[in-house]
C-alpha positions as CSV (number, residue, x, y, z in Angstrom):
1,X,183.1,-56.7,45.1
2,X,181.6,-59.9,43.5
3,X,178.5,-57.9,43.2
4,X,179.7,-54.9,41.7
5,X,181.3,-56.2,39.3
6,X,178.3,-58.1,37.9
7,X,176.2,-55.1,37.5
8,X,178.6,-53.8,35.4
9,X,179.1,-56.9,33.8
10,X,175.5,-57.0,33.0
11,X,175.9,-53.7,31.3
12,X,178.9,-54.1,29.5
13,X,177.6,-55.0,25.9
14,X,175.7,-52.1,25.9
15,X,178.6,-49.7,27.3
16,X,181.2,-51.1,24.5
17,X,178.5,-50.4,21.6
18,X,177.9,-46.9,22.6
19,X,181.8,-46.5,23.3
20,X,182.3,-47.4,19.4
21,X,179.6,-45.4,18.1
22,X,180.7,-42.3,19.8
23,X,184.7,-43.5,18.6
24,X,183.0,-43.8,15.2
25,X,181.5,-39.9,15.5
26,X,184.8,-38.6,16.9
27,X,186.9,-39.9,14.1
28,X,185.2,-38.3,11.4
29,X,184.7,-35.4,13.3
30,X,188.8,-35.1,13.2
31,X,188.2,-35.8,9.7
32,X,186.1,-33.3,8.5
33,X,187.9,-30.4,10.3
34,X,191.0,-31.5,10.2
35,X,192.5,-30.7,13.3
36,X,194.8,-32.5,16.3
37,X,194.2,-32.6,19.7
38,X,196.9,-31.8,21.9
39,X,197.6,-33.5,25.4
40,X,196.3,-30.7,27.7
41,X,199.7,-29.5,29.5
42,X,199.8,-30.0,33.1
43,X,201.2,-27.2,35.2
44,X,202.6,-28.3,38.8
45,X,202.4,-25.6,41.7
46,X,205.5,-24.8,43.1
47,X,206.7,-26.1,46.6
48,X,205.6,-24.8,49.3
49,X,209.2,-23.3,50.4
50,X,209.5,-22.0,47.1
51,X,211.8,-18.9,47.5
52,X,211.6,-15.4,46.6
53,X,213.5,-14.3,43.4
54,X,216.1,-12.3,43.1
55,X,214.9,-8.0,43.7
56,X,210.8,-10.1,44.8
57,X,209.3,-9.0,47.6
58,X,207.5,-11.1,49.8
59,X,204.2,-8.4,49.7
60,X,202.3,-7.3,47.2
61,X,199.8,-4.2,47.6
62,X,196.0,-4.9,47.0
63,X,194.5,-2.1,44.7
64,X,191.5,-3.6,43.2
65,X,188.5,-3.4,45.7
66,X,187.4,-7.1,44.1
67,X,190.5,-8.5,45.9
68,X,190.1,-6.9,49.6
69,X,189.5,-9.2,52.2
70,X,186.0,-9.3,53.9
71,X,186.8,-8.2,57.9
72,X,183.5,-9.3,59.3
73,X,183.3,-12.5,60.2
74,X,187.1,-11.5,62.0
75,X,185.5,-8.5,64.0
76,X,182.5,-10.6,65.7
77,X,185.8,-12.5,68.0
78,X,188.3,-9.7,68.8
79,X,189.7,-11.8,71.9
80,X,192.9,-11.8,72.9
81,X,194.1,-9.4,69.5
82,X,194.5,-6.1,72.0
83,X,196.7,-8.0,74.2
84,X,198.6,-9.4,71.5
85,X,199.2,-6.0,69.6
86,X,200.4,-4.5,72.5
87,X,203.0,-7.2,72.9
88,X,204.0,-6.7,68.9
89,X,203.9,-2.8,69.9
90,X,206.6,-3.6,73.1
91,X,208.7,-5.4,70.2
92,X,209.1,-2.6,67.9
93,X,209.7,0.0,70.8
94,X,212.9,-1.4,71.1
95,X,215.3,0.4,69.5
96,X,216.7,-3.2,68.5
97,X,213.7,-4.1,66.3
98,X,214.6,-0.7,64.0
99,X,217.4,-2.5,62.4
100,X,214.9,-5.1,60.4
101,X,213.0,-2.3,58.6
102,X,212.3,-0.8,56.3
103,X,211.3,-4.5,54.9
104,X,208.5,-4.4,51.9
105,X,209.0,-0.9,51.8
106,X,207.3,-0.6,55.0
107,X,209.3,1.9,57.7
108,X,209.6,0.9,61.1
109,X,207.8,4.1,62.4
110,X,205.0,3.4,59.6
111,X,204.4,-0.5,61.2
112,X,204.3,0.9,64.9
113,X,202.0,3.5,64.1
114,X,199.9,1.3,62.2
115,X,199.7,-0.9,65.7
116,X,198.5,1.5,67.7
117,X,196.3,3.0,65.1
118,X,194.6,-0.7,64.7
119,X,194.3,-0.8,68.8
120,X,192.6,2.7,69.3
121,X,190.0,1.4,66.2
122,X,189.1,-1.9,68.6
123,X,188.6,0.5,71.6
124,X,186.2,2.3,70.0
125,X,183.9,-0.6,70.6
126,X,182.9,-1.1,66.9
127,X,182.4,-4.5,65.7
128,X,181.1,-6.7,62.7
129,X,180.3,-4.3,59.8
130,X,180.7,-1.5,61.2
131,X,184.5,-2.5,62.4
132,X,185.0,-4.0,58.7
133,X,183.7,-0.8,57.0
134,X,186.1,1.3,59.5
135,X,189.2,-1.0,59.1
136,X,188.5,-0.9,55.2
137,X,188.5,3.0,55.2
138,X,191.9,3.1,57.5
139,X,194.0,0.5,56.1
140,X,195.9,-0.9,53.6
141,X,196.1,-4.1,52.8
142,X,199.0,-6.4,51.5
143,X,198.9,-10.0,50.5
144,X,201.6,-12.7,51.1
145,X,202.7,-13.6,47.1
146,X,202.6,-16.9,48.3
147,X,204.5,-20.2,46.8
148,X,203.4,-19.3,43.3
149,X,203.2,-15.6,43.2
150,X,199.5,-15.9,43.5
151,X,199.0,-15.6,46.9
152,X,199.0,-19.3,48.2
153,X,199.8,-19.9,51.8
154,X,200.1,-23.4,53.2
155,X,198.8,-23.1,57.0
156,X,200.1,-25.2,59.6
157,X,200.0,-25.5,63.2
158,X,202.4,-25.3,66.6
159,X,201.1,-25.7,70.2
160,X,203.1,-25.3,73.4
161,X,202.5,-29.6,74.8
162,X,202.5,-30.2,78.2
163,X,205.0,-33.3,79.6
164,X,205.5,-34.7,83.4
165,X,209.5,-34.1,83.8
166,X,211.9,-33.3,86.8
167,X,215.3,-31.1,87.5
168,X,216.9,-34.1,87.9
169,X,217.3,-37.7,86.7
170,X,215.1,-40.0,87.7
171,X,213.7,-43.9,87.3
172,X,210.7,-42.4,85.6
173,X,212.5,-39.3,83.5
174,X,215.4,-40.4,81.6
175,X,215.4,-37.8,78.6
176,X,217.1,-34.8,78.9
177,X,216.3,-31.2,77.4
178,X,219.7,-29.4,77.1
179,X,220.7,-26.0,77.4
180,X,222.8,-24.3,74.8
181,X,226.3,-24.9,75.2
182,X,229.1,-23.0,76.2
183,X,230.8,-23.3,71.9
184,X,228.0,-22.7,70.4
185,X,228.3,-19.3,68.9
186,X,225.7,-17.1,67.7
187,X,225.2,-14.1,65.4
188,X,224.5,-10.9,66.2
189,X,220.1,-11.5,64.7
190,X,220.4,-14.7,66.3
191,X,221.8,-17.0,63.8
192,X,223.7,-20.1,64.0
193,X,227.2,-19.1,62.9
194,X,228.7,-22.6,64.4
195,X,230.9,-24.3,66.7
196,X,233.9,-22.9,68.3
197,X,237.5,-24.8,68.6
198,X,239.8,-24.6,71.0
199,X,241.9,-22.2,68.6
200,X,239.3,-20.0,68.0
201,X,238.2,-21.3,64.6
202,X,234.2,-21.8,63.8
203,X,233.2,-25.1,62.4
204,X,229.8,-26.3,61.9
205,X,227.7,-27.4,65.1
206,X,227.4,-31.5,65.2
207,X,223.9,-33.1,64.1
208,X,221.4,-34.2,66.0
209,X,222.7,-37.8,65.9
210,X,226.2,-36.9,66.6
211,X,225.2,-34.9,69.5
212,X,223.3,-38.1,71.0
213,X,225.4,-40.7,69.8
214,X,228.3,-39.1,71.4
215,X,227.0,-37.5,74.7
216,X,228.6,-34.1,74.5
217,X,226.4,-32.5,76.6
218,X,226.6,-34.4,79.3
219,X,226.5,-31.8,81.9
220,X,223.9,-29.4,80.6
221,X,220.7,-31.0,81.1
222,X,218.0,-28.6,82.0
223,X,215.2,-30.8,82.4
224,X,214.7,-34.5,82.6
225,X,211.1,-36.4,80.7
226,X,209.7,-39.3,80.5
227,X,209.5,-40.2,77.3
228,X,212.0,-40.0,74.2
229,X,209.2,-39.0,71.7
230,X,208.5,-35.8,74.2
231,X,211.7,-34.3,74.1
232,X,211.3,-34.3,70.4
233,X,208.1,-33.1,70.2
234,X,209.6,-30.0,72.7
235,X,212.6,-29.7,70.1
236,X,209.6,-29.2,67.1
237,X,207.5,-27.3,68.9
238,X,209.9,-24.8,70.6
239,X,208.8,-24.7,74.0
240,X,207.1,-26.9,76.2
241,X,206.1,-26.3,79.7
242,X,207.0,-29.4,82.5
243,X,204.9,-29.9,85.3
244,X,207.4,-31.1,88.4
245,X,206.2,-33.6,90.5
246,X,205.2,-31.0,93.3
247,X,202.9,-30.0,90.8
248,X,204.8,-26.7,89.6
249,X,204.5,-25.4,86.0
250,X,207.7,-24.3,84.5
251,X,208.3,-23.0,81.1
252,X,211.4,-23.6,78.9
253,X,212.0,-21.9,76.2
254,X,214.2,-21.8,72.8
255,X,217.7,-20.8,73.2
256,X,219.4,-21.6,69.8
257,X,219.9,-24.7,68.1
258,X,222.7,-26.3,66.0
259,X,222.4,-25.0,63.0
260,X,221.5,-27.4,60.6
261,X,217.9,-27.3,58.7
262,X,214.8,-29.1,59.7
263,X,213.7,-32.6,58.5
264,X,210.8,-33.6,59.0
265,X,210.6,-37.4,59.9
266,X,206.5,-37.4,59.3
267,X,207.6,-37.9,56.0
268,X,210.2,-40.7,56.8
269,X,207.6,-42.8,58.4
270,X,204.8,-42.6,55.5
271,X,207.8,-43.7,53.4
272,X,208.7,-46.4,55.7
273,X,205.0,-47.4,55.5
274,X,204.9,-46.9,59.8
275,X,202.2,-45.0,59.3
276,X,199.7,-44.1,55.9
277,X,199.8,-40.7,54.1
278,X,196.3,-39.9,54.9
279,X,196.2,-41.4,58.8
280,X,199.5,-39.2,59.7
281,X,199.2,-36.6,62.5
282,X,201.4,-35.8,65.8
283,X,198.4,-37.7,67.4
284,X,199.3,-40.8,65.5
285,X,203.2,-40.1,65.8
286,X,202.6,-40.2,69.4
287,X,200.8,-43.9,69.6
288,X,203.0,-45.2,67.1
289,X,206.1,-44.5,69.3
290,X,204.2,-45.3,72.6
291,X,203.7,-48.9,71.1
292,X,208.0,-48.6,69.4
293,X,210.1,-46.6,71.8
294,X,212.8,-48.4,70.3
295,X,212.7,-47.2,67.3
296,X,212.2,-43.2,68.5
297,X,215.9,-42.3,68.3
298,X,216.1,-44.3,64.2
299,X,213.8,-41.9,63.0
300,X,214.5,-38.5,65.2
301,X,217.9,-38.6,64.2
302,X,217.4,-38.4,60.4
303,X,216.3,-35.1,61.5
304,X,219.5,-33.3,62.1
305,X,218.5,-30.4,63.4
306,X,218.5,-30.1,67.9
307,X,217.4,-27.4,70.4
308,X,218.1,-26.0,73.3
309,X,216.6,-24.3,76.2
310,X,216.4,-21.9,78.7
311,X,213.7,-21.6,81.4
312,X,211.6,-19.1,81.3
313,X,209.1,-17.1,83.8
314,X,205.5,-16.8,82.7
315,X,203.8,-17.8,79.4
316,X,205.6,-19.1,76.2
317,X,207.8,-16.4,73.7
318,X,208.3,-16.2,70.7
319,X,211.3,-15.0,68.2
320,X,210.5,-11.9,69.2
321,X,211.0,-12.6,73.1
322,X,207.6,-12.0,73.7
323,X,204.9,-13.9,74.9
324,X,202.6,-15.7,72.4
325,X,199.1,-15.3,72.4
326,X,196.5,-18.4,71.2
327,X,195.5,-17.8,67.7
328,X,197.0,-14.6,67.6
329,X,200.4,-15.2,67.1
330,X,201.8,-16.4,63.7
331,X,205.1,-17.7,62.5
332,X,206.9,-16.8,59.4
333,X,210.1,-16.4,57.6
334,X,211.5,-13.3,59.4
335,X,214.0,-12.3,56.8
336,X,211.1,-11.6,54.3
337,X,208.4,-10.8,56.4
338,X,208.1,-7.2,58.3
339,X,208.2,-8.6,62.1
340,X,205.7,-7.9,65.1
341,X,202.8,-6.5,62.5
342,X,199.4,-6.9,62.1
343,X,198.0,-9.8,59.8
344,X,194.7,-11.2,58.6
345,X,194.2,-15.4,58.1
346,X,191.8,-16.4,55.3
347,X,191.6,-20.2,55.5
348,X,190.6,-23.1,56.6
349,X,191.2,-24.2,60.7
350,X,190.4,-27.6,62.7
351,X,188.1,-25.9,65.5
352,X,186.4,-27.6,68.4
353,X,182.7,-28.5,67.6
354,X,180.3,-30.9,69.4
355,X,182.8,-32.6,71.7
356,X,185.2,-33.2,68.3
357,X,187.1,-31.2,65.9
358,X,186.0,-30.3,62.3
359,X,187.9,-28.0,59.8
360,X,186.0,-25.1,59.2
361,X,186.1,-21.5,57.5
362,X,188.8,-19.3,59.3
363,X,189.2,-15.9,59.0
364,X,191.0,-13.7,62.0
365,X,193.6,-11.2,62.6
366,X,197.1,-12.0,64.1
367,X,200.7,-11.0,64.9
368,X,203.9,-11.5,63.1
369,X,205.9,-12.9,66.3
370,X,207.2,-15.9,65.2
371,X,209.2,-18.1,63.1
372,X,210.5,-21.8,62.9
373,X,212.7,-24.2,61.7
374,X,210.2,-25.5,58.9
375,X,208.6,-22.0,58.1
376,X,210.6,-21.0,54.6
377,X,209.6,-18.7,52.1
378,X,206.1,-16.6,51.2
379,X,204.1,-20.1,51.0
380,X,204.4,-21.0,55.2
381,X,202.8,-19.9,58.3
382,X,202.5,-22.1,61.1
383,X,199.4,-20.6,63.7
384,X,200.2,-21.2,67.3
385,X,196.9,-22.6,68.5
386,X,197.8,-22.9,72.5
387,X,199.0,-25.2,75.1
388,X,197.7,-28.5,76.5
389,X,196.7,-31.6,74.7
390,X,193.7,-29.7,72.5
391,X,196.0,-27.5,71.3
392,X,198.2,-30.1,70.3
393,X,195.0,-32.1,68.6
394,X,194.5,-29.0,66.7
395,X,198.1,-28.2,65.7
396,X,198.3,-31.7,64.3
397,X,195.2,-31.6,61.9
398,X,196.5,-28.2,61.1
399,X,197.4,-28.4,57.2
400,X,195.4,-25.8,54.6
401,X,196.1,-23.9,51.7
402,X,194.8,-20.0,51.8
403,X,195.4,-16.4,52.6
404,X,198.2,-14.3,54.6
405,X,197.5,-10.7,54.2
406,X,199.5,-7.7,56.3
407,X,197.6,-4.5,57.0
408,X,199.0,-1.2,57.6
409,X,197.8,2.8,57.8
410,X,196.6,3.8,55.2
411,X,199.4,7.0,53.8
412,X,198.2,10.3,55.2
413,X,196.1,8.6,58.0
414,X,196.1,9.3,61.4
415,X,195.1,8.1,64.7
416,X,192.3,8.4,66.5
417,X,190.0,9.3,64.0
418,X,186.8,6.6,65.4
């Protein structure tokens, strides 16, 4: 520092005498024409949860060539996007998925057939530019309006982690995953309408804290860890899968939770100066709490919000009760977003690279199949980027502005015309 601040020391007699003379220039200037400068007025973007307005939807149709998205780079790595369209077209054969459409003025019939349309085009074989050229000439494409009604998307991450556990309590697992209670009470789409009474009256479903503090659900343990921070990061995530000490994978699942909305406690511990603004990730989260177990439960429980589970066969599901595919699966607000279709990513992804992780250019085609606590509004989607420790690297350093467009059959089209 010492010697910086002598070079410009050194130079500072002849900085101050051109300051003046150009302070001298400017005031006449203002002089002469006679006019006043105005502070420039700063205009803040909204938040990223910024809801939809009254009568808004949460599409908007792309007319102007200009604004179509470029396919190309998406059609060189198809994998995994038949098997994932298939399990969106399974959803929406179900004569349960009918009663969320129309939604953006898109019919339920219109968003299958768009699936299978989509499919039969990857069949053909075509990729690159000649795929983006045929998907171009068979689809319409929508855009998310985004947090500011401009089309801004804030992309994060989700992974499905990986913990040691057991069925039952152990020396070495001591925190429990619970299933959902008997008084919990659910809706008809799923949502938390509250807690029962012995009368028959509905009250809201205890916090996260209470629930601890108080042991209620002592009793319906599913699955025992062996670390507090894990069955946290299980209740954030959604899912987790437990490997048993025989060496057996099994899957649990979300079942419901209380009720209450989701707090994030990353932003507790910046606040709290635990950890700085620009060092925070689940990566750091995880050694801080490693290093101050005792202080896990002070900051999960400012987070009200709790989990439950049920085990499940086979790989991870989402909302939709089916199985999630890696980097094809998406989660968004469901009541404003048409569920199980086809969608396009523009942004910017942590991907492996050398034996690290860089952020790099992203652009790929997912599903719909998701949503989350924390995923509000047209300006979230949270990507599901896998299972394992990677994933979980990736999920953390997952936090980009961009894209979220939704394609769909163009009127009139038809299938199998490639």
């Amino acid at each position: 520092m010492m010697e910086r601040n002598d070079e410009y020391g050194n130079l500072g007699f002849e900085m101050n005498r051109e300051r003046v003379l150009f302070g001298l220039l400017a005031v006449c200037a203002l002089v002469l024409s006679g006019c006043r400068t105005k502070p420039e007025k700063v205009v803040e973007k909204p938040p990223y949860d910024q809801p939809l307005g009254p009568g808004q939807h949460a599409l908007r149709k792309i007319t102007d060539p200009l604004e179509m998205p470029d396919y190309t780079m998406a059609c060189l790595d198809l994998e995994g996007l038949r098997k994932a369209i298939e399990r969106s077209a399974n959803y929406l054969q179900k004569p349960s998925s009918r009663q969320f459409f129309p939604s953006n003025g898109i019919t339920h019939e219109h968003a299958l057939e768009s699936l299978w349309a989509f499919a039969e085009l990857l069949d053909t074989g075509l990729k690159g530019r000649q795929l983006n050229d045929a998907i171009r000439e068979k689809f319409d494409v929508y855009m998310s309006v985004g947090c500011d009604m401009e089309g801004t998307v804030l992309f994060t991450g989700y992974y499905t982690p990986i913990f040691a556990g057991s069925i039952s309590r152990r020396d070495n697992f001591q925190y429990p995953l619970y299933k959902k209670p008997d008084d919990l009470v659910k809706g008809i789409n799923g949502e938390i309408l509250g807690r029962r009474g012995i009368d028959g009256s509905l009250r809201p479903y205890p916090s996260r804290a209470v629930i601890e503090g108080a042991g209620m659900l002592r009793g319906k343990e599913l699955m025992w860890l062996g670390d507090p921070f894990e069955t946290y990061i299980a209740h954030v995530q959604g899912s987790a899968k437990v490997r048993l000490e025989d060496g057996t994978l099994v899957t649990v699942g979300y079942a419901a939770n209380n009720g209450h909305e989701y707090r994030s406690i990353q932003k507790e511990m910046v606040r709290d100066g635990k950890i700085a603004k620009d060092k925070m990730s689940l990566a750091a989260m995880i050694d801080y709490f490693k290093r101050y177990k005792d202080e896990v439960s002070r900051y999960v429980n400012r987070n009200p919000r709790f989990v439950f589970f049920k085990e499940e066969g086979g790989a991870p599901r989402g909302s939709l009760n089916e199985p999630v595919t890696t980097m094809r699966t998406i989660a968004t607000d469901k009541s404003i977003f048409p569920r199980g279709c086809l969608t396009f990513l523009s942004t910017r992804l942590p991907q492996t690279s050398g034996g690290g992780v860089a952020n790099r250019a992203y652009r790929g085609f997912a599903l719909d199949q998701d949503t989350g606590g924390a995923i509000r509004a047209p300006g979230r989607c949270d990507v599901y980027m896998g299972e394992g420790e990677l994933a979980g690297e990736l999920a953390g350093q997952t936090y980009q502005e961009g894209r979220l467009y939704y394609l769909f059959l163009k009127s009139g089209g038809t299938r199998g015309l490639y």
